[in-house]
N, C-alpha and C positions, 0 to 999 in steps of 0.2 A: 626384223630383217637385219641382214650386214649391214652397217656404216661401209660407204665406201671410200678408200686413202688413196690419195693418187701416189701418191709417195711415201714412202719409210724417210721417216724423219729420224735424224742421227740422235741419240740417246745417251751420251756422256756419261749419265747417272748409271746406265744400270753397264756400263764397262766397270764403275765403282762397286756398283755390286757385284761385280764378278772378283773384285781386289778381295771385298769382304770377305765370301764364297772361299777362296783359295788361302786368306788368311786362315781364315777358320779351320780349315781342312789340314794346312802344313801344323799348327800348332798343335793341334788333337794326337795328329801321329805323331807328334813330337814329344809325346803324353805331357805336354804342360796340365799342370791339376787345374788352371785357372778356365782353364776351354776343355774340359771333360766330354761336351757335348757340341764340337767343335766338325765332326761329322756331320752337322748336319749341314753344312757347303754345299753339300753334294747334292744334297734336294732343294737348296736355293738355286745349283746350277739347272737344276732339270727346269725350276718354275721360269729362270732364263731364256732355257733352250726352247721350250714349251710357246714361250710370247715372241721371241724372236723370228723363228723357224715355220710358224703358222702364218705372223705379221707377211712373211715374204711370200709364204705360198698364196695367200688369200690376195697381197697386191696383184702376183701375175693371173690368177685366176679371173681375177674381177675387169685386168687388162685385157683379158683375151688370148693370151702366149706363153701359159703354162706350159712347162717342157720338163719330164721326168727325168730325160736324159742327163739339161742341164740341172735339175736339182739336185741328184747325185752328184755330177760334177763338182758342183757349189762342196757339197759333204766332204769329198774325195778331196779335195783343194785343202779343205779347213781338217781332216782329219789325220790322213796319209801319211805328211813329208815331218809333220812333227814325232811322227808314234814310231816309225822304223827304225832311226836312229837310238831310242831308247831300247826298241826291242835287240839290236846288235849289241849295242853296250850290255845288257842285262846276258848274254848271249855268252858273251866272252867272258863275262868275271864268273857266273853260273857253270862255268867249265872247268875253273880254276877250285871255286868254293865248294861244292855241293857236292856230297858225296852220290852214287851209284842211286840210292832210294828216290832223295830230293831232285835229282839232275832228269829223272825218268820222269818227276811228276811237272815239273817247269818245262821240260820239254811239252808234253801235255798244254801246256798254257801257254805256249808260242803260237801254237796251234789255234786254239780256241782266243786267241788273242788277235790272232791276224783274219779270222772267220767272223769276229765279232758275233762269239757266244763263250767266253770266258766266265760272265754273268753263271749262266747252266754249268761252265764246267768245277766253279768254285762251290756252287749250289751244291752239286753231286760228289764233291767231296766234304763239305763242311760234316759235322759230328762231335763225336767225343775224339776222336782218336784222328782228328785235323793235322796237318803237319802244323809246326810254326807259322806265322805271316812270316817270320822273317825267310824261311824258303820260299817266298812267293814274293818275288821281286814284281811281278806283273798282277797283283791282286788288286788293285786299286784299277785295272780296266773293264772292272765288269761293270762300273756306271757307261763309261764308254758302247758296252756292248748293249747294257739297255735303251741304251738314248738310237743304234744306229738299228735296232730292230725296233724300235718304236715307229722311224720312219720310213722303213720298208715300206710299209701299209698306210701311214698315215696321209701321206699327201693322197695317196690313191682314192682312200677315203673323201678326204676335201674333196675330188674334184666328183666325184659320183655322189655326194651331199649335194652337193653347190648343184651339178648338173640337175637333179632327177626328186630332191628334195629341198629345194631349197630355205622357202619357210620353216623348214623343220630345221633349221643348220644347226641352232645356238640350242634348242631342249634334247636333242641326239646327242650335243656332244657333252651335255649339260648331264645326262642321265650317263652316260657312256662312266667320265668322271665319277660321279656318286655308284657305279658298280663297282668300279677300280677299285674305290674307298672304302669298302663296304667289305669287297674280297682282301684288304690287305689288313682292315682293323680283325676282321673272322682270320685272317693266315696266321698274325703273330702270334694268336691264340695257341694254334693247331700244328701249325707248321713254319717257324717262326723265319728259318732257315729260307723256304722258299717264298716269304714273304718279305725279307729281304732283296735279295738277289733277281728275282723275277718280275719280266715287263708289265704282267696282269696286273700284280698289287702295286706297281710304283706308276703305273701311266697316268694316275687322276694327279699325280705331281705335274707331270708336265702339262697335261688337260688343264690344269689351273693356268698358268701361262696361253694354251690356247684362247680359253674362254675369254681373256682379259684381249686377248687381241684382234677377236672380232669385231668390236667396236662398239657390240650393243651394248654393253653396261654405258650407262651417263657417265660425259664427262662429269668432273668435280669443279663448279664455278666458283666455289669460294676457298679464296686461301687459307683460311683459318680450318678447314675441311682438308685442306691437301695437306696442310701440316700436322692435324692430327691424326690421319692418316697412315702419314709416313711414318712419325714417333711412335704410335702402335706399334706400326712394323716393324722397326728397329729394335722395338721394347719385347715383341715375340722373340725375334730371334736372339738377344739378349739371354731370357728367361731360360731356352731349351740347350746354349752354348752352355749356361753356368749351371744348373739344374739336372740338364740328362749325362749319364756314365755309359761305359759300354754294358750297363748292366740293363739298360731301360729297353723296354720293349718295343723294336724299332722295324719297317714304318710305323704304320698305324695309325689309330689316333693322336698318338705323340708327332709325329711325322707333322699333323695341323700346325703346329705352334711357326716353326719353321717356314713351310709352305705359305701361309696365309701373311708372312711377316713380310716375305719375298712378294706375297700378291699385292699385299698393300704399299711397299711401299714403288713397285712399276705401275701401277694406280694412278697413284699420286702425282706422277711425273707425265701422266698425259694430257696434254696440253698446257701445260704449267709449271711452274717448278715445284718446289719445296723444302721445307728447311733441311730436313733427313737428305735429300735429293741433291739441293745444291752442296752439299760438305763432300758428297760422294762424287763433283764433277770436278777436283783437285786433281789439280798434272799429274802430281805422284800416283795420286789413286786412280784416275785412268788408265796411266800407263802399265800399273800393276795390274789391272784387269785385262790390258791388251796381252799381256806377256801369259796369263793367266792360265794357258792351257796347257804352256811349255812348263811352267811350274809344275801343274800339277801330273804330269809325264813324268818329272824327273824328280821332284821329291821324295814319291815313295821307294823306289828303288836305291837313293843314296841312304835313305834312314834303315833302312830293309837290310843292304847290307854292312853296314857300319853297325849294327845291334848284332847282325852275324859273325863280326867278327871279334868285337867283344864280349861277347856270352853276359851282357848285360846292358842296364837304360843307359842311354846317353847323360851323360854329366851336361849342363847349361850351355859351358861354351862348347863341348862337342855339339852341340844342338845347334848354337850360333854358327859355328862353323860350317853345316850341312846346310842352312838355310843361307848362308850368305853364299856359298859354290852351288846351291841351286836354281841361287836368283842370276848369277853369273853364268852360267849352263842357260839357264832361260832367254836371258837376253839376249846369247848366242846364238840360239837357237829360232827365237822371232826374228830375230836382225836380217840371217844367212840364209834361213830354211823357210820359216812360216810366209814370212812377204812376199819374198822371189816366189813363191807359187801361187799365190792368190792378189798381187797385186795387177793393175791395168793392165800393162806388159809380162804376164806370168811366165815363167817357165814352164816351157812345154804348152802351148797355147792350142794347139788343137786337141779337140776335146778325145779322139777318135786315141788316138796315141796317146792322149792319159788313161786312158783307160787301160788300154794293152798293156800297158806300162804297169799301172797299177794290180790288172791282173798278175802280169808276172811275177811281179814283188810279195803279192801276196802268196802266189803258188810256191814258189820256192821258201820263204820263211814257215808257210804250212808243212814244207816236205821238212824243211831241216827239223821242224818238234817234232814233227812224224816219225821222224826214222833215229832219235834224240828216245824217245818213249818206247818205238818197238825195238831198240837195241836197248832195253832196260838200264840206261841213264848211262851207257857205255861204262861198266864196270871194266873195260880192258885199260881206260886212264891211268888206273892205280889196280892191279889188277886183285893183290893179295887182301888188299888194304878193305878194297868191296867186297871180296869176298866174304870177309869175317861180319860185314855190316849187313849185308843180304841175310847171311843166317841169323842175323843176331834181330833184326827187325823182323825175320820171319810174316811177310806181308800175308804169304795160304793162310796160315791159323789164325790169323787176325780177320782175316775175310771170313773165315770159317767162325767165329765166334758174331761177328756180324747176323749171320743166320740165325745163332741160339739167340741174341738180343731179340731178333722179330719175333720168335718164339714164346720166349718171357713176355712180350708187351701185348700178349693174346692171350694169357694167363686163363681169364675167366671165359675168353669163350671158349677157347680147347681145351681146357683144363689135362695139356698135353706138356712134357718139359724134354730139352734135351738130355742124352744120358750119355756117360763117359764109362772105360773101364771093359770090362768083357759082358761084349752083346748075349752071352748065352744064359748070363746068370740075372736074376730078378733083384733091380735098384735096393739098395738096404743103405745108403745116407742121400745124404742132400745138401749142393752147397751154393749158399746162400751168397752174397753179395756182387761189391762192385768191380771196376775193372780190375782193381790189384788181385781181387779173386779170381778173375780171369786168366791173366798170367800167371798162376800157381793151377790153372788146367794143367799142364804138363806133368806134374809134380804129382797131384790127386792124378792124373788119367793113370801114369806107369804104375803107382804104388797099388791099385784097386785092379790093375792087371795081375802084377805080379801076387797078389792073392785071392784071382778069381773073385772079383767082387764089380759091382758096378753102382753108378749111382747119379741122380739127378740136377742139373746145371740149370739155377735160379739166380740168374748174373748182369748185371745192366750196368753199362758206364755209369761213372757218375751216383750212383743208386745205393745207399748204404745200408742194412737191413735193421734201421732205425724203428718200429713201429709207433703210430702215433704222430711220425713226423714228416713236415712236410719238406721240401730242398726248395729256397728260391732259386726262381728259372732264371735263364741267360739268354741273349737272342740265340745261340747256340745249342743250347741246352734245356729241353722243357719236358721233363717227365711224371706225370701224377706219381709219387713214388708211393705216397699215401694206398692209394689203391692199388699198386702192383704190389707190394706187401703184403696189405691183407689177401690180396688173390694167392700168396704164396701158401699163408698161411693156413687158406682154408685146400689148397693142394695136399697139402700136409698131411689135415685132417682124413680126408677120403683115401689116402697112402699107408695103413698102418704096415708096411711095411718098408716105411723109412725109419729105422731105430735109431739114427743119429743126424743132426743137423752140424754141418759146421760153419760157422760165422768169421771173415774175414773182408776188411775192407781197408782203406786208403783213411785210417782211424781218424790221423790227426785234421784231418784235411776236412773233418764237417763240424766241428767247434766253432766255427761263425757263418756258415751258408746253412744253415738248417733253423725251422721255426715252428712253432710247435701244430697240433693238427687244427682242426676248426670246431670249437666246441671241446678243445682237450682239458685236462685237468691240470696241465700243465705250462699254460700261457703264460705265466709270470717268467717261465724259466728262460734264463738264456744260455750260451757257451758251452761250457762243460759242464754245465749242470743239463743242461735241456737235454745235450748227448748221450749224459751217462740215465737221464731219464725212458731215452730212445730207445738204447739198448738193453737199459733192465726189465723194460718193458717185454723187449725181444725175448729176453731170455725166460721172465718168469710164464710168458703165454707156449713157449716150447715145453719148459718142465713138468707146465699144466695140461700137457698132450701124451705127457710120459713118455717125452723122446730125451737121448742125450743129447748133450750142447756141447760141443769144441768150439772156442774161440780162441782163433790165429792171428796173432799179434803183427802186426804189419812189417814189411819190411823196412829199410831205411830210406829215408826219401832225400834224394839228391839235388841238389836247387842249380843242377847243371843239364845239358845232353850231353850224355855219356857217349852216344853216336858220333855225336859232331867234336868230341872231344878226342875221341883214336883216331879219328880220322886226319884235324888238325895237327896231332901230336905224329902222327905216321907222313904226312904229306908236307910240313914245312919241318921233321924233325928240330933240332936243333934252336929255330927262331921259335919255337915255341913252348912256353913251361905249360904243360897239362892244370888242369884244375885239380887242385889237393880234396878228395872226400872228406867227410866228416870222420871224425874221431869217434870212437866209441862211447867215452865220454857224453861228447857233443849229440850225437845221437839219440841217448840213453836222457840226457837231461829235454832236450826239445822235443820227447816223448813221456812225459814227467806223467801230466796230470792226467792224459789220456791211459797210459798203462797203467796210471794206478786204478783205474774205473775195472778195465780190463781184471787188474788183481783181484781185486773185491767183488766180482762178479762168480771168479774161479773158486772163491771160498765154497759156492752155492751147490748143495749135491746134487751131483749129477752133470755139474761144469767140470770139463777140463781147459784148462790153456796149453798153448803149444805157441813154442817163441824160435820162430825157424829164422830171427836174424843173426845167433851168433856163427849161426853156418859161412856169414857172410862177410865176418870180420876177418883181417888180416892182424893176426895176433905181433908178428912182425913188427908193422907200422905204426900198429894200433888204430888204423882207419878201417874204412869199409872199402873193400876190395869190389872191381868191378872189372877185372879182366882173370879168367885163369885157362893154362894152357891154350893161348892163343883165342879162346872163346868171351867173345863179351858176356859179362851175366845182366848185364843191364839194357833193354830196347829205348829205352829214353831215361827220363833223371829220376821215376817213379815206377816203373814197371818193366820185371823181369822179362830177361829174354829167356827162351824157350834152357836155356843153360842152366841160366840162374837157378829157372824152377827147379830143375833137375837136381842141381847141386841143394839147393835147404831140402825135396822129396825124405831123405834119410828123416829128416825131425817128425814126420809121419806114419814112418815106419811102425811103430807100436800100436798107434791109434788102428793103423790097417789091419795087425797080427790080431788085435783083439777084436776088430769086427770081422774077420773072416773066422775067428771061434766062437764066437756068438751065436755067425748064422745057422 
């Protein structure tokens, strides 16, 4: 059964762990290397929210005078007066900064930020083809949104538990928990994305904070028990800070380290103190946890935009600098705003009129993203300048390629592919890779028009047409590529009337994210040896099909946004010097080892190569050009705009003439 508390007793300690929490959290996005896993704040704050927010519903429950009204209230008070001020500020500089593309999609997340489902609206865009965080000045509200759709339902639950089951309170919510955990360890797998972002897989976080504040677990009578304890805890969250990258697979299992570190050490601290415990009830550390929420409101959006404006990471003291005008902003912001609404004498003290109040605030920052997104990011600000950027991003074909991904990743059960070129004539090539293959559609769709010819679209972000090799996943990014491969290959097979393959991908870029298969013959290799093993692998099981091989040497890759760079360079003219392209040179050498694999493959009969980047050079400069007649040729710092393609399409010209005499 419940322990029954007559009173919530003040908790110093776990305000400390809220300082920890939001340390952890400012330094990660700060990418210091020393807090890599520095994110996981975020799931200490939930195991916070979780024991807090239960502790208070289960007091008035067991009092007698649970009131939904007033729990919202309580939310509204604590959530409300700090969040809208960010969201204006974010509001006005996102006007100024973001071009037409980014302003449509931020509008969107005004919206979903003020509805408290930002969580879903990041989810439904995350991908390969994500904008930057740093156009997402409000990405960091979707814990926010999980946490305030957790308790829509949650209290409702408590009191229809408490009511009508009650002996059952603590194995319901105990089991509830361990399904949560169960669906988020099976999502990172699957669905890594929505196993992030959504309420299902992250609720056993805060469930853990529930369970602990029901009361039934035994207190800890002995000190030497609450101390190690707490040093666990500390020592968990320690290990997952220095240990996890943004590459680990997050919730999850990994998620335990963190959670459990959080559960031990608010444990520890009931009824008693602790050594972990008392270091955490330090003025400063208190006080950083009181401020804690305004922090983490206004961090991400100062580091957000200050990365945006320098088209690179923050240097230490610019870091110091945003941290020290965040915690100033913070302080401000508890001082003037968070208090005056939720102290004894609050502002705005009937409840009836906060609400209205609150409604309204919300209704109209909803209409402003609303009509922000359906006026397409207002391209009339700058009007010529969006222009060039709207076509140049080309958003239709990119959605439209979206489709042929789903496609491809059903390989083996439809053994179905998309096909480009003139619908009346029957597929005779096949083109094989990732998204830089994608963005050369344009390029293959016109040339395969213009000589009646058509052919087959086997294309995945991310996806390089390696055989044998597997890509580590990202929480982002999780594709068996291994098996979508072979599924290509045996497509292939059953096609003899694809009499050419062509191979093109994003070459340089899988030299250290690639590892060999399971069971391959190739396990010692790594870099560019494991690569060029990938590939030759590719090529000799094509030649073994007695098809031809083209492989298309990639184009230059930019370590800029070419978008965000015309746009800069057109809207502050003059205070602004453009980012200098790489040189030809520069290009040519930090594609060394990679094209030479390329060369050496080309020797092999029946390989041709085709090298459609000096289309791209500006002989002039000697750089790589990225605007001509007014048309960008670049959609971001890697992948041609629909221009681009168009402009290198000539380098394929021959290859076309001779498969439209073939046929």
């Amino acid at each position: 059964r419940m322990a029954t508390q007559a009173a919530l007793p003040y908790r110093p300690d776990i305000q400390g762990l809220r300082a920890v929490a939001i340390m952890l959290v400012v330094l990660a996005h700060a990418q210091t290397s020393a807090f890599s896993g520095g994110f996981v704040g975020v799931d200490i704050f939930f195991v916070i929210s979780g024991f807090l927010i239960t502790s208070i519903i289960i007091k008035d429950i067991q009092a007698g005078n649970f009131s939904i009204a007033r729990f919202y209230e309580r939310r509204i008070r604590r959530i409300f007066p700090a969040l809208f001020p960010v969201i204006a500020f974010t509001l006005v500089v996102g006007a100024i900064l973001l071009d037409a593309i980014a302003f449509k999609a931020f509008g969107k997340s005004i919206t979903a930020t003020t509805l408290f489902a930002s969580n879903i609206l990041f989810w439904r865009e995350s991908g390969y083809f994500d904008a930057a965080s740093t156009t997402k000045p409000l990405l960091h509200t979707w814990s926010l949104a999980v946490e305030e759709q957790f308790y829509i339902f949650f209290p409702l639950m408590l009191v229809a538990i408490h009511r009508f089951l009650k002996s059952r309170f603590f194995p319901l919510l105990l089991g509830a928990t361990l399904l949560s955990l169960l669906a988020s360890i099976y999502g990172v797998q699957t669905t890594p994305s929505a196993a992030f972002y959504l309420v299902p897989t992250r609720a056993w976080e805060l469930l853990f904070g529930s369970l602990l504040a029901l009361g039934v677990i035994p207190r800890l009578q002995s000190q030497v028990h609450r101390n190690l304890l707490s040093i666990t805890g500390i020592g968990l969250i320690i290990y997952s800070v220095v240990f996890y990258t943004e590459n680990t697979l997050f919730p999850g299992a990994n998620a335990l380290a963190p959670v459990l570190g959080a559960s031990l050490i608010i444990y520890s601290g009931i009824g008693g103190g602790a050594f972990i415990n008392d270091l955490l009830c330090g003025k400063p550390v208190v006080y950083t946890g009181l401020i804690s929420y305004s922090l983490y409101l206004w961090h991400w959006p100062l580091f957000a935009f200050a990365k945006y404006l320098l088209f690179r990471d923050l240097t230490p003291l610019e870091v110091a600098g945003i941290i020290l005008l965040t915690v100033i902003i913070s302080v401000l912001s508890y001082s003037f705003i968070e208090k005056p609404f939720r102290g004894n004498q609050p502002i705005i003290p009937d409840r009836k009129k906060l609400f209205v109040l609150s409604a309204t605030v919300i209704f109209i920052a909803s209409s402003v993203g609303g009509i922000i997104a359906l006026q397409n990011g207002m391209p009339s600000r700058y009007p010529k300048v969006n222009e060039v950027i709207i076509k140049a991003t080309n958003t239709p074909f990119w959605d439209e390629v979206q489709g042929y991904e789903k496609i491809v990743l059903q390989i083996h059960n439809n053994k179905t592919l998309p096909v480009i070129g003139s619908s009346k004539e029957t597929p005779v090539f096949l083109l094989w890779g990732d998204s830089h293959a994608e963005a050369l559609i344009p390029a293959f769709s016109d040339q395969a028009r213009q000589h009646r010819l058509s052919g087959f679209i086997a294309t995945l972000g991310g996806s390089p047409p390696l055989l044998g090799i597997h890509r580590n996943p990202t929480p982002s990014w999780h594709i068996n590529i291994l098996d979508v491969n072979n599924g290509v290959v045996e497509f292939i097979k059953i096609h003899p009337e694809i009499k050419t393959v062509i191979l093109t991908a994003n070459w340089g870029g899988y030299t250290d994210k690639i590892r060999s298969a399971v069971n391959g013959e190739d396990t010692h290799l790594k870099g560019i040896d494991l690569f060029k093993a990938g590939l030759t692998q590719t090529v000799r099981t094509l030649l073994a099909l007695n098809r031809h091989v083209v492989i298309v040497s990639d184009v230059p890759n930019l370590d800029f946004d070419v978008v965000k760079d015309y746009y800069f360079s057109a809207i502050f003219s003059d205070a602004y010097r453009p980012v200098l392209t790489p040189t030809i040179k520069e290009h040519y050498e930090k594609n060394r080892a990679v094209n030479g694999v390329l060369n050496e493959l080309s020797h092999l009969s029946g390989v041709t190569l085709i090298s459609p980047e000096p289309l791209l050079f500006d002989k002039r400069t000697g750089r790589v050009k990225t605007i001509e007649n007014d048309n960008l040729l670049y959609r971001d710092g890697g992948h041609l705009s629909g221009d681009g393609a168009l402009l290198v399409s000539t380098a394929f010209e021959d290859l076309f003439r001779k498969m439209a005499y073939l046929k």
